[in-house]
PARO-126022 format. One record per residue: residue in three letters; chain; z, x, y of N, C-alpha, C in turn. Coordinates in steps of 0.2 Angstrom, whole numbers, always signed. Atoms other than C-alpha are relative to their C-alpha. Layout:
<nodes>
+---------+------+-------+-------+-------+-------+-------+-------+-------+-------+-------+
! drenmar ! selo !    nZ !    nX !    nY !   caZ !   caX !   caY !    cZ !    cX !    cY !
+---------+------+-------+-------+-------+-------+-------+-------+-------+-------+-------+
!     ALA !    A !     Z !     X !     Y !     Z !     X !     Y !     Z !     X !     Y !
...
+---------+------+-------+-------+-------+-------+-------+-------+-------+-------+-------+
</nodes>
This chain:
<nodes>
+---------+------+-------+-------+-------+-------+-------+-------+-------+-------+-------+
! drenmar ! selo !    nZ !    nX !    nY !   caZ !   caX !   caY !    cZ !    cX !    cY !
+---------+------+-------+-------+-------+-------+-------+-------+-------+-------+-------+
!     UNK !    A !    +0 !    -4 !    +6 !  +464 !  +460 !  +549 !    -1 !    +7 !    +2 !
!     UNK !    A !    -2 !    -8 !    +1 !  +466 !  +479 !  +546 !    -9 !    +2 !    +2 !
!     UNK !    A !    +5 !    -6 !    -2 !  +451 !  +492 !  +553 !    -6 !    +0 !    -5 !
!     UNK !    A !    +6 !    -1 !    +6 !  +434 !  +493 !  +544 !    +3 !    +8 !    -3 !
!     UNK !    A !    +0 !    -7 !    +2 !  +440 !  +513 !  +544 !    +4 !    +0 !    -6 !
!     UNK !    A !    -4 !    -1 !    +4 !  +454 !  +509 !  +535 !    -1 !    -4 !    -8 !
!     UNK !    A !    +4 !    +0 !    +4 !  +446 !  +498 !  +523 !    -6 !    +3 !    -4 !
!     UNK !    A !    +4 !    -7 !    +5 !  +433 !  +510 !  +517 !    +5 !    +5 !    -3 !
!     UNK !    A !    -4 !    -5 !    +2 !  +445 !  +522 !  +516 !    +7 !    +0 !    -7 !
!     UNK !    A !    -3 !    +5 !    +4 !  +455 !  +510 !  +503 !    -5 !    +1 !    -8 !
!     UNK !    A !    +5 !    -1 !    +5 !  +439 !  +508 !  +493 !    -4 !    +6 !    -3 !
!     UNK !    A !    +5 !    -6 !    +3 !  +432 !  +524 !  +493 !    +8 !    +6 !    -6 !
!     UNK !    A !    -4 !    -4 !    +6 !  +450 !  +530 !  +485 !    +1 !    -4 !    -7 !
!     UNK !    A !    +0 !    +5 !    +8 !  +451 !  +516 !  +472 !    -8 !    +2 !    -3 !
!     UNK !    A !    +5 !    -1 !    +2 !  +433 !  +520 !  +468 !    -1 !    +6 !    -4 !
!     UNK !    A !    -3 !    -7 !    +1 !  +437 !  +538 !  +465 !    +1 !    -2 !    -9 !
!     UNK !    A !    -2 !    -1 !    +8 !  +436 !  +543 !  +446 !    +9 !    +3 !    -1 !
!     UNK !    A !    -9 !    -4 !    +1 !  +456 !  +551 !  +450 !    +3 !    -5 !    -2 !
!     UNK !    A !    -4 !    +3 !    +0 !  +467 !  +544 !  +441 !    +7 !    -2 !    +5 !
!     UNK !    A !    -6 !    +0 !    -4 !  +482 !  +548 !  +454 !    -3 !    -2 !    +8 !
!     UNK !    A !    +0 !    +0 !    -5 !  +480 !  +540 !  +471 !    +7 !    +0 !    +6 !
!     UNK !    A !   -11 !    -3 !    -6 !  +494 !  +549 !  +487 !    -3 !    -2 !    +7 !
!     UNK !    A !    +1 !    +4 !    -6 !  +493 !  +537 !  +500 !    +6 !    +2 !    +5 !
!     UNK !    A !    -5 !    -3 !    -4 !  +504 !  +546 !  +515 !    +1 !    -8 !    +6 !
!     UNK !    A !    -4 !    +7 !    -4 !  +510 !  +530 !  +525 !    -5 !    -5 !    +2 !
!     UNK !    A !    +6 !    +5 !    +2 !  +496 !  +519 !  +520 !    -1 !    -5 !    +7 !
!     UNK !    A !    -2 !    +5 !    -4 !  +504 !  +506 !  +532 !    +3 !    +2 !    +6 !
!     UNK !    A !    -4 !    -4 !    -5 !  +512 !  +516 !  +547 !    -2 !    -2 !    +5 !
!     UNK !    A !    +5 !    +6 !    -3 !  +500 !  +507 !  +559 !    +0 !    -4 !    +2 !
!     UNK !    A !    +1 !    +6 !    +0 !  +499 !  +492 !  +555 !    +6 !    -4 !    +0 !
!     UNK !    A !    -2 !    +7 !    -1 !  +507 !  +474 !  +558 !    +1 !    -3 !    -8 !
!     UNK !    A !    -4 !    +2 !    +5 !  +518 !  +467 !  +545 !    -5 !    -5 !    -5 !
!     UNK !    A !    +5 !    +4 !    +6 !  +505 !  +454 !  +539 !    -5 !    +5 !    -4 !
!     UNK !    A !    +7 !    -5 !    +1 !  +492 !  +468 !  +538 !    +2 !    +4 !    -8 !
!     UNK !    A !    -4 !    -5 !    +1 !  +503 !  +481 !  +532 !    +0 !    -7 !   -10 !
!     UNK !    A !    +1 !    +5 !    +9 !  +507 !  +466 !  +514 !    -5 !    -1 !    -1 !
!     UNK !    A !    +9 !    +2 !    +1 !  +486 !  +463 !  +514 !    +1 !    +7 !    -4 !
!     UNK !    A !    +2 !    -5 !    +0 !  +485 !  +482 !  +511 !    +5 !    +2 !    -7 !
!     UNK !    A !    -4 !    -1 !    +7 !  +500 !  +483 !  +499 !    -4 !    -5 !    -9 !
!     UNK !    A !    +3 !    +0 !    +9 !  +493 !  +470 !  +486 !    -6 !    +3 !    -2 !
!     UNK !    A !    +7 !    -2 !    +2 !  +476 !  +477 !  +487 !    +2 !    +7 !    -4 !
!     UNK !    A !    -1 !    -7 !    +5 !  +484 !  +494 !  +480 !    +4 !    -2 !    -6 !
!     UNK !    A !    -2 !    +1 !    +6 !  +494 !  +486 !  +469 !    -5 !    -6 !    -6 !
!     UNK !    A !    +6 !    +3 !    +5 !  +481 !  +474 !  +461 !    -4 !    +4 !    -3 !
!     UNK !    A !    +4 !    -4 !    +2 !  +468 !  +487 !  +460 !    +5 !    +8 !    -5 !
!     UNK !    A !    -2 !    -6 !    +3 !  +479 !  +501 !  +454 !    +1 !    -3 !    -9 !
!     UNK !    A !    -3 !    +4 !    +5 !  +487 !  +489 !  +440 !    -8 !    -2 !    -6 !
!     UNK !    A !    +9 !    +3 !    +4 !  +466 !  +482 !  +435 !    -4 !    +6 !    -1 !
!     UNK !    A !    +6 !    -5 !    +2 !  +460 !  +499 !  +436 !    +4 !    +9 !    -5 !
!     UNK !    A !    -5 !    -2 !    +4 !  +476 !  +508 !  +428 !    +0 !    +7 !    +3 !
!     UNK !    A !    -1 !    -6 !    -4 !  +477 !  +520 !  +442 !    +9 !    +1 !    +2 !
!     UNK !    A !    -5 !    +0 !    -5 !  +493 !  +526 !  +450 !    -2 !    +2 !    +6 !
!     UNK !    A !    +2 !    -2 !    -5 !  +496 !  +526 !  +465 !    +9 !    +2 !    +4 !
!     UNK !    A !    -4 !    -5 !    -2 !  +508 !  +536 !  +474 !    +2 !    -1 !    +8 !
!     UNK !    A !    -2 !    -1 !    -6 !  +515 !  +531 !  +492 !    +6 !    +3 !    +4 !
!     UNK !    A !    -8 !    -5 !    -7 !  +526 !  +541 !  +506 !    -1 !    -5 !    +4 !
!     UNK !    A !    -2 !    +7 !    -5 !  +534 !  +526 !  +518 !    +9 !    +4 !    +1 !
!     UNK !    A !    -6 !    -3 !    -4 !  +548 !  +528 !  +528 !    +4 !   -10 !    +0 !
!     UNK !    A !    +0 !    +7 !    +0 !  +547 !  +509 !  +525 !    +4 !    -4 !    -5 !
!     UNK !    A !    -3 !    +2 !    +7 !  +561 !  +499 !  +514 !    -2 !    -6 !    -4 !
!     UNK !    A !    +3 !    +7 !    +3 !  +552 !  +483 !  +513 !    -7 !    +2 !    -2 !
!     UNK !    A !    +6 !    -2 !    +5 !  +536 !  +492 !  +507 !    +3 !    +3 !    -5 !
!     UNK !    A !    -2 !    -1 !    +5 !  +546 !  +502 !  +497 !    +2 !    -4 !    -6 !
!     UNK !    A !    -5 !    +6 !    +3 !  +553 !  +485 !  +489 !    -7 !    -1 !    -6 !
!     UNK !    A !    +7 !    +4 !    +2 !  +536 !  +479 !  +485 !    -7 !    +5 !    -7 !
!     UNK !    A !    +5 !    -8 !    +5 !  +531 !  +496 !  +471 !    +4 !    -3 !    -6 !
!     UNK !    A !    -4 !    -1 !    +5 !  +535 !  +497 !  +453 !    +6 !    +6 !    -2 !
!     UNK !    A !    -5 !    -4 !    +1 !  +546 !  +511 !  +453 !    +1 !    +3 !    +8 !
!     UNK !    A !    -2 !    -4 !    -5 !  +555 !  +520 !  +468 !    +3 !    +5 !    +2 !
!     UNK !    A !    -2 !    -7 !    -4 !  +558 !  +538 !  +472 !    +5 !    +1 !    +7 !
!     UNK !    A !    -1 !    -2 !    -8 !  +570 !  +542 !  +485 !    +4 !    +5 !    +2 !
!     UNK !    A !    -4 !    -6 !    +1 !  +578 !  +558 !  +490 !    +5 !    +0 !    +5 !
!     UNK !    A !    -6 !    +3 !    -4 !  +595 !  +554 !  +498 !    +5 !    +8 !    -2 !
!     UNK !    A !    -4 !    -5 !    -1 !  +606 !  +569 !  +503 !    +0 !    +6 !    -6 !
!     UNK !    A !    +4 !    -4 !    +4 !  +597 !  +581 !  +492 !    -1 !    -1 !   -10 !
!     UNK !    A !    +1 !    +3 !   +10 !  +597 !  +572 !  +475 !    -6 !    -5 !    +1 !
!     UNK !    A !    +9 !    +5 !    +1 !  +579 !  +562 !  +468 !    +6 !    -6 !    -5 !
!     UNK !    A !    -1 !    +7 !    +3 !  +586 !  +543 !  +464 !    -6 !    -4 !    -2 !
!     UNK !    A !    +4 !    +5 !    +5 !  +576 !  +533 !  +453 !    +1 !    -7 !    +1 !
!     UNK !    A !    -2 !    +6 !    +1 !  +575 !  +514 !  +455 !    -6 !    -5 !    -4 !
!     UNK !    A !    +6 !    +2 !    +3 !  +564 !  +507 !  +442 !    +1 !    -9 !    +2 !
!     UNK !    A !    -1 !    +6 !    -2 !  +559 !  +489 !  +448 !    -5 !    -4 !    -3 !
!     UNK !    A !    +2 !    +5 !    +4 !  +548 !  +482 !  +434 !    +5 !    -3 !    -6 !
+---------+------+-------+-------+-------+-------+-------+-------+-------+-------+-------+
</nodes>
């Protein structure tokens, strides 16, 4: 399982009154099982606590796994909404 650092660090932002959570490569680190652990935890709690939350991934199969997705391809912003 994922790092107690990183777990705290998980909680202390979902615990956070801010609505907006910018998770810079949340997963960058971590092992592919870990790495989907850490995704639904931000999507469960984001979706139960009606937070956004906002990830930077260089990652398509994380990418895959978000309600909508941002991608800036040869200087244009693509949209792919996936609910």
């Amino acid at each position: 399982m994922f790092n107690v650092c990183t777990r705290v660090a998980i909680a202390r932002a979902l615990a956070s009154e801010a609505p907006v959570l910018l998770a810079d490569e949340p997963t960058g680190n971590l092992d592919e099982d870990t790495a989907n652990s850490i995704m639904e935890i931000l999507k469960d709690c984001s979706h139960k606590m009606n937070k956004c939350v906002v990830i930077v991934t260089h990652s398509k199969e994380l990418a895959k796994q978000t309600d909508v997705i941002f991608r800036l391809w040869r200087g244009e912003l693509e949209v792919e909404n996936r609910k």
